[in-house]
C-alpha positions in Angstrom: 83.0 118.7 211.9 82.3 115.7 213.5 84.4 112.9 213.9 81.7 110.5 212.7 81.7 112.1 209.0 85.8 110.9 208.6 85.1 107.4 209.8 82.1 107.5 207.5 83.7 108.8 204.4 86.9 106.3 205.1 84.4 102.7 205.3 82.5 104.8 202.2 86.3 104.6 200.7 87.4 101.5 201.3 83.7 99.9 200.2 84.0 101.6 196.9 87.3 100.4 196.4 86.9 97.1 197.0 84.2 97.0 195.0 85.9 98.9 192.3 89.4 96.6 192.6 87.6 93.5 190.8 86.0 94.9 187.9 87.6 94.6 184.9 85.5 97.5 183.3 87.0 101.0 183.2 83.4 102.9 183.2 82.3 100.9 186.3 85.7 102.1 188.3 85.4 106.1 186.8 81.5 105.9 188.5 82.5 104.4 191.3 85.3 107.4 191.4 82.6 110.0 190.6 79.8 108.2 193.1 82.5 108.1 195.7 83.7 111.8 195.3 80.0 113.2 195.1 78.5 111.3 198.1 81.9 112.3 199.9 81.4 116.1 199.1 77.7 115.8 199.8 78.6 114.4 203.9 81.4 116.5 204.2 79.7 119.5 203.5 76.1 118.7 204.7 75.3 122.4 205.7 75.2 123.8 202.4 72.2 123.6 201.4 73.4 123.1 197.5 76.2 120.7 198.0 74.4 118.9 200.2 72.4 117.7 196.9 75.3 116.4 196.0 75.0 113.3 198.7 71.9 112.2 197.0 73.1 112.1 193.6 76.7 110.2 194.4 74.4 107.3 196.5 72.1 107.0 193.6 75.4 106.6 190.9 76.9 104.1 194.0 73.9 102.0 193.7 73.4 102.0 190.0 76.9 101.1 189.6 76.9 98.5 192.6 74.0 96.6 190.8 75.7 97.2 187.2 78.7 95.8 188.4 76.9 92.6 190.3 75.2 91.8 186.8 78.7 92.1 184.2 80.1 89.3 186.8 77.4 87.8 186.6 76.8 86.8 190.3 73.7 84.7 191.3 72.2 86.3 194.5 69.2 84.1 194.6 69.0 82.0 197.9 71.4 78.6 197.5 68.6 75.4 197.6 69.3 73.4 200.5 71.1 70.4 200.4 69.3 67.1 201.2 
């Protein structure tokens, strides 16, 4: 296996728990937990053809979650208006 996949699964690691760190909900950690663990499984065992399902379904629950957790804190992503 190459190299590449453990220095992908370890910034995949650290971005999820980051992202999971300052949330206060418990659901939004556990699918960030379950996101994580599928999309890991999914790159570390791309060449079974089953598992590698797996990959797709952990990104989609990481990207759901990342936008569910951007709108319970409420952060404002629009472009800031520039100052005069």
């Amino acid at each position: 296996m190459p190299i590449i996949d453990y220095i992908f699964a370890g910034v995949a690691l650290i971005a999820a728990y980051f992202a999971a760190r300052r949330t206060t909900n418990p659901k939004i950690k556990l699918a960030f937990g379950i996101g994580w663990g599928l999309f890991i499984l999914g790159v570390l065992l791309h060449d079974n053809p089953y598992l590698f399902v797996s990959l797709h379904i952990g990104s989609i629950i990481l990207i759901v979650t990342h936008l569910k957790n951007i709108q319970s804190c409420g952060l404002n992503l629009k472009k800031p208006k520039e100052s005069q």
